[in-house]
C-alpha positions as CSV (number, residue, x, y, z in Angstrom):
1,X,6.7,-0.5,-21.8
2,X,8.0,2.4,-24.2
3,X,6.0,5.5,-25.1
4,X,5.2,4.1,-28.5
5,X,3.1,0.7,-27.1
6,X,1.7,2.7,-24.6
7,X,0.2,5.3,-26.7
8,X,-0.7,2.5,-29.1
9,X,-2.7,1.2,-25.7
10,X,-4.2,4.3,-25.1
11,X,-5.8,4.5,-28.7
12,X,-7.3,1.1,-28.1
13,X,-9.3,2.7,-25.9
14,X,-13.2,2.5,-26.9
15,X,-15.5,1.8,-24.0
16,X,-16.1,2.6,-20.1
17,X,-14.7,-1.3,-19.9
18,X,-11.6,-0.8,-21.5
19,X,-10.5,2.1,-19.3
20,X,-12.4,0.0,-16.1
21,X,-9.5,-2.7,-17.2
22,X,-6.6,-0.2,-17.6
23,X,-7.4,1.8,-14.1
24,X,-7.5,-1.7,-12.1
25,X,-3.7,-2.7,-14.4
26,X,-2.9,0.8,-13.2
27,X,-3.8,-0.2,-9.8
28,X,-1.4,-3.5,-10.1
29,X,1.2,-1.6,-11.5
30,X,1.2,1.1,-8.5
31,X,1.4,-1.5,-5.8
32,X,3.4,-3.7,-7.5
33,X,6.5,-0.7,-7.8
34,X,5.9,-0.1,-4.3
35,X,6.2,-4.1,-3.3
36,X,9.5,-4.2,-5.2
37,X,11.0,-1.0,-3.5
38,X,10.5,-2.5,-0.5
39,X,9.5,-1.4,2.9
40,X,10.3,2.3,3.8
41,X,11.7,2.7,0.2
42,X,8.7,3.9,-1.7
43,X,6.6,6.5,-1.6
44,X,4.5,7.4,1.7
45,X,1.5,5.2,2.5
46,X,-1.1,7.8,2.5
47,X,0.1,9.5,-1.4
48,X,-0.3,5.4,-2.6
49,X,-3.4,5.3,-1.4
50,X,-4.5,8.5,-2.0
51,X,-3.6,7.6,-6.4
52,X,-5.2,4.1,-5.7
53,X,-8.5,5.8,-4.5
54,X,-8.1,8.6,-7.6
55,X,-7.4,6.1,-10.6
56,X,-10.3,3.7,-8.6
57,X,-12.6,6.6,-9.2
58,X,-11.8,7.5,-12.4
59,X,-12.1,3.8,-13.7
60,X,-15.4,3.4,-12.1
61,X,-16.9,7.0,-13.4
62,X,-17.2,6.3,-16.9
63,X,-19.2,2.9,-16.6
64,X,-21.5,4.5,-13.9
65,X,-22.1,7.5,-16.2
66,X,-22.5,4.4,-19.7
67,X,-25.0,3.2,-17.1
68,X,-26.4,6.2,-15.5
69,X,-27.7,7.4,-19.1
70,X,-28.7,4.0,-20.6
71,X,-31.5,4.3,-17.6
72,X,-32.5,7.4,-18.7
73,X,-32.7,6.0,-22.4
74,X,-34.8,3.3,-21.5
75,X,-36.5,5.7,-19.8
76,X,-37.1,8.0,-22.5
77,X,-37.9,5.4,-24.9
78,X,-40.9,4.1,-23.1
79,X,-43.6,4.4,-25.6
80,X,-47.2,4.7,-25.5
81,X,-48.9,3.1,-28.6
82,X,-52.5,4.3,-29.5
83,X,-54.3,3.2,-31.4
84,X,-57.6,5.6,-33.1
85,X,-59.9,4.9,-35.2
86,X,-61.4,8.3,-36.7
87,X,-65.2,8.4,-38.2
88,X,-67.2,11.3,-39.7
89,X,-70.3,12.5,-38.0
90,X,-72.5,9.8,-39.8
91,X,-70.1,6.8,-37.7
92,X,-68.2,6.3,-41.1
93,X,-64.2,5.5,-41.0
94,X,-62.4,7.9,-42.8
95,X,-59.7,7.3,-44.3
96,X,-56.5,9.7,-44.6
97,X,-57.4,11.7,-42.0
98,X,-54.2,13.4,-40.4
99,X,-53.8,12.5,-37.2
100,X,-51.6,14.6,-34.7
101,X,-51.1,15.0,-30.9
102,X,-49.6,17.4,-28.3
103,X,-47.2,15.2,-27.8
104,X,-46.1,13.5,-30.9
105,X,-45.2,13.6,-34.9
106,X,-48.4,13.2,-37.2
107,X,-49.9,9.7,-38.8
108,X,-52.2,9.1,-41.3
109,X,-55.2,6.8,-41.1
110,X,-55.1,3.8,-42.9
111,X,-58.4,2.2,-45.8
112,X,-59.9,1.3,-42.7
113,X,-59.7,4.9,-41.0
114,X,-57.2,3.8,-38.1
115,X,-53.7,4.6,-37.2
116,X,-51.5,4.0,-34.3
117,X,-50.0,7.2,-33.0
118,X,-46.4,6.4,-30.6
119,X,-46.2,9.1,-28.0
120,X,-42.9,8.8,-25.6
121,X,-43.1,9.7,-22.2
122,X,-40.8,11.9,-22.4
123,X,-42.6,14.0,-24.5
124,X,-46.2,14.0,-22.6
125,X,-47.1,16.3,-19.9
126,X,-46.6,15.3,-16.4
127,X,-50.7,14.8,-15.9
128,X,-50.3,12.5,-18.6
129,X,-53.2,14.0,-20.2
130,X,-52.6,14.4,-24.2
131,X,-55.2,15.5,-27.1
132,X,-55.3,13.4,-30.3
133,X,-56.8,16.1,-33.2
134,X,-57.9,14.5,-36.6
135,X,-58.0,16.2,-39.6
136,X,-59.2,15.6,-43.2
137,X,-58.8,18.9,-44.3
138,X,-60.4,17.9,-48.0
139,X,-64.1,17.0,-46.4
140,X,-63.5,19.9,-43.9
141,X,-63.7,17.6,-41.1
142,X,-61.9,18.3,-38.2
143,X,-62.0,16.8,-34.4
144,X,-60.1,16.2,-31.3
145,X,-60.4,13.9,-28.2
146,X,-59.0,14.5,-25.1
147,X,-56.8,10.9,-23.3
148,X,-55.3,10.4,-20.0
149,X,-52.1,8.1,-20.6
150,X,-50.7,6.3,-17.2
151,X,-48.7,3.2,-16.3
């Protein structure tokens, strides 16, 4: 292979797969040299080995790293969805209230004075407990309720 096509092979590379498939040819190509030497012609047993275990490792780091941090994603992007439904002291849905949490971004109720509010569990507290304040800043009204959010 000259320089050219292997740099050209090199700039193909775009995933942990890619270079999981070029450390296992790199693999074939190291034992293969050494079967065509011949016995006692090649390099020392041990060195072989010893770059066999190195590329091997350096193959396999990048997938488990690609799937090391997709856990963690998924795990971040659990999602808690509430849903509230806000009234005025006379048990009256109001509606475009703000509604904000110590744990998320902001939502406005809806005609019918509800909203959903997503909170991620990466962003609560580890008690799980998170406060849901309501706001209608135009009627002066202005409230809070305390939840506890588990599995």
């Amino acid at each position: 292979m000259h320089i050219e096509e292997f740099l050209k092979a090199i700039a193909n590379v775009n995933s942990s797969w890619t270079i999981s498939a070029y450390s296992i040819a790199a693999i074939l190509a190291v034992l293969n040299a050494i079967r065509m030497r011949g016995p006692g012609r090649g390099p020392a047993t041990s060195i072989v080995w010893g770059m066999v275990v190195v590329i091997c490792f350096l193959g396999a780091l990048p997938t488990i790293a690609r799937t090391y941090l997709d856990h963690e994603r998924m795990k971040i992007g659990e999602v808690f969805r509430v849903r509230a439904l806000v009234l005025d002291p006379q048990g009256v849905p109001v509606s475009g209230a703000t509604l904000r949490t110590t744990a998320s971004n902001e939502t406005t109720t809806d005609a019918q004075g509800t909203a959903e509010v997503a909170i991620y569990r990466a962003t609560m507290p580890a008690d799980g407990k998170v406060t849901i304040y309501a706001d209608l800043n135009s009627a002066f009204l202005h409230g809070h309720r305390d939840i506890t959010l588990r599995d």
